[in-house]
C-alpha positions in Angstrom: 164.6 -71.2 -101.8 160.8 -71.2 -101.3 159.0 -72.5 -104.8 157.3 -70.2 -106.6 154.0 -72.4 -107.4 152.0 -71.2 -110.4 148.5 -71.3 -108.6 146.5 -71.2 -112.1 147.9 -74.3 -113.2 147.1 -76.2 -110.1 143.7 -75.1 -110.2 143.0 -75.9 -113.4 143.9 -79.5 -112.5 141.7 -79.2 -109.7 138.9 -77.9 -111.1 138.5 -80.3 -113.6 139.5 -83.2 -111.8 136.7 -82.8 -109.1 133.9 -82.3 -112.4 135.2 -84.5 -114.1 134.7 -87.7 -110.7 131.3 -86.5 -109.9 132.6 -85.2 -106.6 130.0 -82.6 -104.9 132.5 -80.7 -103.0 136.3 -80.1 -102.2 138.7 -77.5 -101.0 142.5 -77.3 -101.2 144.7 -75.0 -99.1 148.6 -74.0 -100.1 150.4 -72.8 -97.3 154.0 -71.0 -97.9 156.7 -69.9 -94.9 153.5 -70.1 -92.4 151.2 -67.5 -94.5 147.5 -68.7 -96.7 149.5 -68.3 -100.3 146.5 -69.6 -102.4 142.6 -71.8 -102.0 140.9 -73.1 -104.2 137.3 -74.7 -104.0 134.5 -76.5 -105.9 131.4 -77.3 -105.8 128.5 -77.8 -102.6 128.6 -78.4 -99.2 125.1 -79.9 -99.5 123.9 -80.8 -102.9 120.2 -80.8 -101.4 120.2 -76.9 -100.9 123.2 -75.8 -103.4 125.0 -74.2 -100.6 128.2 -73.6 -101.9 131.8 -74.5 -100.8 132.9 -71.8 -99.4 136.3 -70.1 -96.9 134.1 -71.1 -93.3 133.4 -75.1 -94.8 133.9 -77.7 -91.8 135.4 -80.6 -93.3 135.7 -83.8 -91.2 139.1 -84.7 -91.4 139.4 -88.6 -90.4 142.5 -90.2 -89.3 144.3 -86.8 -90.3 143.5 -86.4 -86.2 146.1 -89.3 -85.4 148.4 -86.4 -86.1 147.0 -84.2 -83.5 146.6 -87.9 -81.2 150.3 -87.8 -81.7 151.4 -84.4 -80.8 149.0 -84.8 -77.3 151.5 -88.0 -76.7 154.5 -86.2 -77.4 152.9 -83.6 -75.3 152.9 -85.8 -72.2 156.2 -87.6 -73.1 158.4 -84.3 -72.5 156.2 -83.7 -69.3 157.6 -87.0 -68.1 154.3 -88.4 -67.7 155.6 -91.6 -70.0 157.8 -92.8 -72.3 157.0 -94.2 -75.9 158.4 -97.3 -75.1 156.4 -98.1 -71.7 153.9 -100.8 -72.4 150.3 -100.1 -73.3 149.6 -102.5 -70.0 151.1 -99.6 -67.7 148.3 -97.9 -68.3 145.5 -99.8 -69.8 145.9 -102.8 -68.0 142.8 -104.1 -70.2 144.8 -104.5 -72.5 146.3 -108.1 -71.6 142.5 -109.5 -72.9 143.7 -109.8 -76.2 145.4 -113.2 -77.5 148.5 -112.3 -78.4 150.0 -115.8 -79.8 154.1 -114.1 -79.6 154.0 -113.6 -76.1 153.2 -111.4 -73.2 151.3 -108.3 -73.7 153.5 -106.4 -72.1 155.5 -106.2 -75.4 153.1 -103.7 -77.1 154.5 -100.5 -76.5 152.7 -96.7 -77.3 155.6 -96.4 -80.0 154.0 -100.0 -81.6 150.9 -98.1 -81.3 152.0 -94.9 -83.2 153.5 -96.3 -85.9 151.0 -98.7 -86.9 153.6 -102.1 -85.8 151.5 -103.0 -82.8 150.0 -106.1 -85.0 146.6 -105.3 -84.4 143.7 -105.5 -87.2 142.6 -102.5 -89.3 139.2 -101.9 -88.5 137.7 -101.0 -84.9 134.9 -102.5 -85.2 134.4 -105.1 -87.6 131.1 -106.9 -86.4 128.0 -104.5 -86.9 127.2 -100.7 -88.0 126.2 -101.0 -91.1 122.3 -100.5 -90.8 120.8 -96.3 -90.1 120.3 -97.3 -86.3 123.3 -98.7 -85.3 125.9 -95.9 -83.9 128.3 -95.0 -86.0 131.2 -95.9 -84.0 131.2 -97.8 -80.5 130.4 -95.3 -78.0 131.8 -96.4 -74.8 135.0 -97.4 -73.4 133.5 -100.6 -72.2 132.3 -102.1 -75.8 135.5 -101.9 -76.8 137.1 -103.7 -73.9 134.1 -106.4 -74.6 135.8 -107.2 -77.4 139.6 -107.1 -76.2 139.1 -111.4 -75.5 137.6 -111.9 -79.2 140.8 -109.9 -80.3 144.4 -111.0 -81.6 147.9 -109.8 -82.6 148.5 -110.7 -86.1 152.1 -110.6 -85.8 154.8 -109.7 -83.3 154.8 -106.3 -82.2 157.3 -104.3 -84.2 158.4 -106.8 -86.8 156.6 -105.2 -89.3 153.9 -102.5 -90.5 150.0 -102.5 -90.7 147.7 -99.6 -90.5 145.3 -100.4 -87.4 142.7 -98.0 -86.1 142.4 -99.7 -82.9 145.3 -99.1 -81.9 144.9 -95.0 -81.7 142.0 -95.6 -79.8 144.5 -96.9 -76.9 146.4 -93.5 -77.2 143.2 -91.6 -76.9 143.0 -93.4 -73.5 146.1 -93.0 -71.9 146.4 -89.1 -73.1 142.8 -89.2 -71.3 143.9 -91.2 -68.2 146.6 -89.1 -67.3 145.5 -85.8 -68.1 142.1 -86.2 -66.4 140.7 -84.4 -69.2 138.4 -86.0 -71.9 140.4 -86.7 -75.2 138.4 -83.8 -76.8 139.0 -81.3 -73.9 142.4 -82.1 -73.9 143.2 -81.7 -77.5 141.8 -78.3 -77.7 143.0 -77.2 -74.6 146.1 -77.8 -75.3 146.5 -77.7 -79.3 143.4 -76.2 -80.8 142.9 -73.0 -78.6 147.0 -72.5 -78.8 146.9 -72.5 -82.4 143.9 -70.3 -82.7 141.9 -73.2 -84.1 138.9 -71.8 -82.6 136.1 -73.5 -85.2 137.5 -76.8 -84.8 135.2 -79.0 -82.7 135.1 -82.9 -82.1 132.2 -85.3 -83.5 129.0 -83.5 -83.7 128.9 -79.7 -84.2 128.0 -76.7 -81.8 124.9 -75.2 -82.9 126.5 -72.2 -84.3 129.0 -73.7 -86.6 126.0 -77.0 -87.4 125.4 -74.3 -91.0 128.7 -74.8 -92.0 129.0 -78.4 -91.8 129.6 -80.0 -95.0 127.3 -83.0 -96.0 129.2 -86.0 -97.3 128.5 -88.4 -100.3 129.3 -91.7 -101.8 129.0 -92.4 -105.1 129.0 -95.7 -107.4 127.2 -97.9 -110.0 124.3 -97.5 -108.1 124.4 -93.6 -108.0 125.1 -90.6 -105.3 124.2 -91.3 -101.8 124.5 -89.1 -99.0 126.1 -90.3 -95.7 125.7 -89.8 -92.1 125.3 -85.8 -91.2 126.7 -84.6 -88.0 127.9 -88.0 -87.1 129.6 -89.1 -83.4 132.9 -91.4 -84.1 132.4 -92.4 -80.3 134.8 -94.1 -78.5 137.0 -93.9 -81.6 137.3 -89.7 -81.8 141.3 -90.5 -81.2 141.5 -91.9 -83.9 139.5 -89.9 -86.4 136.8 -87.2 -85.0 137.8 -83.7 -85.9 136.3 -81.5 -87.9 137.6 -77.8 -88.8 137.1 -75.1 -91.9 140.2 -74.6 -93.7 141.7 -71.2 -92.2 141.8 -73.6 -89.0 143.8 -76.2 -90.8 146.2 -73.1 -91.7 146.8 -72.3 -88.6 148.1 -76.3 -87.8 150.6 -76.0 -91.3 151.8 -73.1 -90.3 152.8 -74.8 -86.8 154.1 -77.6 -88.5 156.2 -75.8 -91.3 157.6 -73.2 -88.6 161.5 -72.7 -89.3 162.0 -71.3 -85.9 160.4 -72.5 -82.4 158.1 -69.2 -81.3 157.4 -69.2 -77.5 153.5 -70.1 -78.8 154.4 -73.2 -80.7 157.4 -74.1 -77.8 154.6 -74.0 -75.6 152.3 -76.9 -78.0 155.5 -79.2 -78.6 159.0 -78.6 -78.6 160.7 -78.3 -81.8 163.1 -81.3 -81.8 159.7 -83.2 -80.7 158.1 -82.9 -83.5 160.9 -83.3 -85.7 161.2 -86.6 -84.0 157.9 -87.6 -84.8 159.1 -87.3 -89.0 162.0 -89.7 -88.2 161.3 -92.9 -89.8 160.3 -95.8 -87.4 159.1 -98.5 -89.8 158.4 -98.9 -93.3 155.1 -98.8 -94.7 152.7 -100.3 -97.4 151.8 -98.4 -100.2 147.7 -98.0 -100.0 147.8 -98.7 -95.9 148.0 -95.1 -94.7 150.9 -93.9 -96.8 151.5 -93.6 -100.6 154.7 -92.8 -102.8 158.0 -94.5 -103.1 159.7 -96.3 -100.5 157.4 -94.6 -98.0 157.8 -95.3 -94.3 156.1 -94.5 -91.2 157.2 -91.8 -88.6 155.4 -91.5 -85.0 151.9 -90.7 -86.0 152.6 -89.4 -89.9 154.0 -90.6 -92.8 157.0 -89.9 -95.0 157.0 -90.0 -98.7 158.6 -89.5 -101.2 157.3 -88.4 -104.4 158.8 -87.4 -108.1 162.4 -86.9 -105.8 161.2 -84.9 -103.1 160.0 -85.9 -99.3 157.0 -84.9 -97.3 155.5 -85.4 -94.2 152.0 -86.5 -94.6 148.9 -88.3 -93.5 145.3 -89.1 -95.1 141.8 -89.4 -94.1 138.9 -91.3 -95.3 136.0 -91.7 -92.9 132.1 -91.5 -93.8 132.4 -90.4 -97.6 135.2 -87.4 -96.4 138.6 -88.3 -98.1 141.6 -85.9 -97.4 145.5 -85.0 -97.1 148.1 -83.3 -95.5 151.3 -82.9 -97.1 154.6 -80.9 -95.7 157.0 -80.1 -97.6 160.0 -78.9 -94.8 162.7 -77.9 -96.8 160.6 -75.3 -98.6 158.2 -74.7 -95.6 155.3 -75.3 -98.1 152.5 -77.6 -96.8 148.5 -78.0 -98.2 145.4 -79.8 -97.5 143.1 -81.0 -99.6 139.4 -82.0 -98.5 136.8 -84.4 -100.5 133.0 -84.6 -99.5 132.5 -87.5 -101.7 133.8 -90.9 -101.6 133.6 -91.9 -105.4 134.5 -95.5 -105.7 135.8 -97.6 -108.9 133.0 -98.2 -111.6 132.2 -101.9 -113.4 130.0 -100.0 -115.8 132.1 -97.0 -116.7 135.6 -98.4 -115.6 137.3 -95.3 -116.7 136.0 -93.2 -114.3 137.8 -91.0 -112.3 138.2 -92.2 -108.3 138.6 -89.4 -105.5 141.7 -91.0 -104.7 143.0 -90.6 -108.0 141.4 -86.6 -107.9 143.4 -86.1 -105.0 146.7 -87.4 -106.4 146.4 -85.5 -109.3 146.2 -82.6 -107.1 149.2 -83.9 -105.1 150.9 -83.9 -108.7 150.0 -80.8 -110.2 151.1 -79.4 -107.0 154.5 -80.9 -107.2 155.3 -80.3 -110.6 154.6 -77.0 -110.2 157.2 -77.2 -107.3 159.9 -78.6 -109.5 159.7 -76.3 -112.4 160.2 -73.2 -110.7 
């Protein structure tokens, strides 16, 4: 039986949880057997000009596009085009540059890759981009396979669990590779236009949607900051580019929460395919990618569990944006929930609230509401 979620209490929890951090803007999305059931927002999507949060926001949604990395994989995996177990070598043959102190590099395999196990580091690109003129992200293809011999496996490949953002960026080339199609053309070729997902866009935004953009924040000791507007993730957009308003995001629940395979959604992924992709692989760290008890990771998301009851899920937090997705399949209830403003731990008012903790009190208030009715 679907819950019947009392929408007044989540948003009181909401409300007063994003005021109460200092956050400038947020939006959270409930969606219920594939229909909008309820939105809530707060605050600006630029602080500068008071322009308010509104239904056509653009959020940028971080590594929340793994997900969609993912589904292109699956994609090409039913096709016969690969099989998550080939080596990453069969098709990026540049890959054999890194040290890998276990053995041959032949033993990473796209599955390593999309569930965090291939043993590569966290970060893409640890040396630089931390002053206004240095790109955001590596642009090309070539700096990162600069870097490939300055790069090692930190443990065998699929002993064990660690979230690595390099390792999506090899995805995003082999989906690219044998498609012919630039990561970002493919992806909305074949899953944004399907879906309907029509003010979704990659890195920076087309002129016509630039107004809607939100602006994104960091705030600490030191005060509010604004971050990088309109900003190009480069070489890493696999991994963590896309940007959409939340009736967009809507349209990718309702795909995901679908009870029944439609013709539209059989022709994005086959039903059993994406069930395959929640089927746990590994387990994961709480506070690398996943959070909850005894939560694991699946082929490009993450299962949890939290007060009793399993999702599907998968966070973002890139350039001051923090978010989540969260399934809920048995009930076919699923929501979003979008941050512009990274608020960090404070020494001088330790009591402060974090946007990570905002964001799990949402998770909460949602959930409780879920279990009481």
């Amino acid at each position: 039986m679907t819950p019947v979620i009392s929408w007044a209490a989540v948003e009181q929890v909401f409300h007063q949880q994003v005021q109460a951090a200092g956050i400038v803007g947020s939006s959270v999305l409930l969606v219920r057997d594939g229909s909008v059931a309820a939105t809530a927002t707060d605050g600006y999507q630029e602080l500068a000009t008071k322009r308010p949060i509104d239904q056509d926001t653009i959020f940028h949604w971080a590594s929340i596009t793994k997900t969609f990395t993912g589904i292109a994989i699956m994609q090409l995996r039913d096709r016969g085009r690969l099989t998550l177990d080939d080596p990453i070598v069969k098709y990026v043959p540049e890959f054999r540059r890194v040290h890998n102190p276990f053995g041959d590099g032949s033993q990473v395999t796209i599955r390593h890759m999309m569930t965090h196990s291939s043993g590569l580091r966290a970060p893409t690109w640890p040396w630089g981009g931390d002053q206004p003129w240095h790109p955001f992200e590596p642009t090309d293809w070539e700096q990162l396979v600069a870097m490939l011999p300055y790069t090692q496996l930190n443990f065998a490949p699929g002993t064990k669990y660690s979230y690595s953002n390099p390792g999506v960026i090899f995805l995003g080339r082999i989906i690219q590779l044998l498609s012919g199609d630039d990561y970002e053309v493919y992806i909305t070729k074949n899953i944004l236009m399907p879906l309907g997902m029509h003010a979704s866009f990659f890195d920076r935004a087309p002129y016509h949607l630039l107004p809607h953009r939100s602006h994104s924040y960091f705030r600490s000791d030191e005060g509010l900051t604004e971050a990088r507007f309109d900003f190009d993730t480069g070489i890493t957009v696999s991994n963590g580019g896309l940007n959409a308003p939340l009736g967009d995001m809507a349209q990718y629940l309702a795909f995901l929460t679908a009870d029944r395979q439609t013709p539209l959604y059989e022709g994005i992924l086959k039903r059993s395919s994406l069930e395959e992709m929640w089927k746990p692989q590994i387990a994961a760290v709480d506070g690398e990618g996943a959070t909850g008890t005894n939560a694991q990771a699946g082929l490009s998301f993450f299962l949890e569990r939290h007060a009793g009851l399993d999702f599907i899920a998968h966070s973002g937090d890139q350039n001051g944006f923090i978010s989540h997705l969260y399934v809920h399949m048995p009930t076919r209830t699923a929501y979003v929930a979008s941050f512009n403003t990274d608020v960090a731990s404070s020494k001088s008012a330790p009591g402060r609230l974090t946007t990570r903790q905002v964001d799990a009190a949402v998770r909460d208030a949602i959930i409780r509401e879920m279990i009481a009715r």
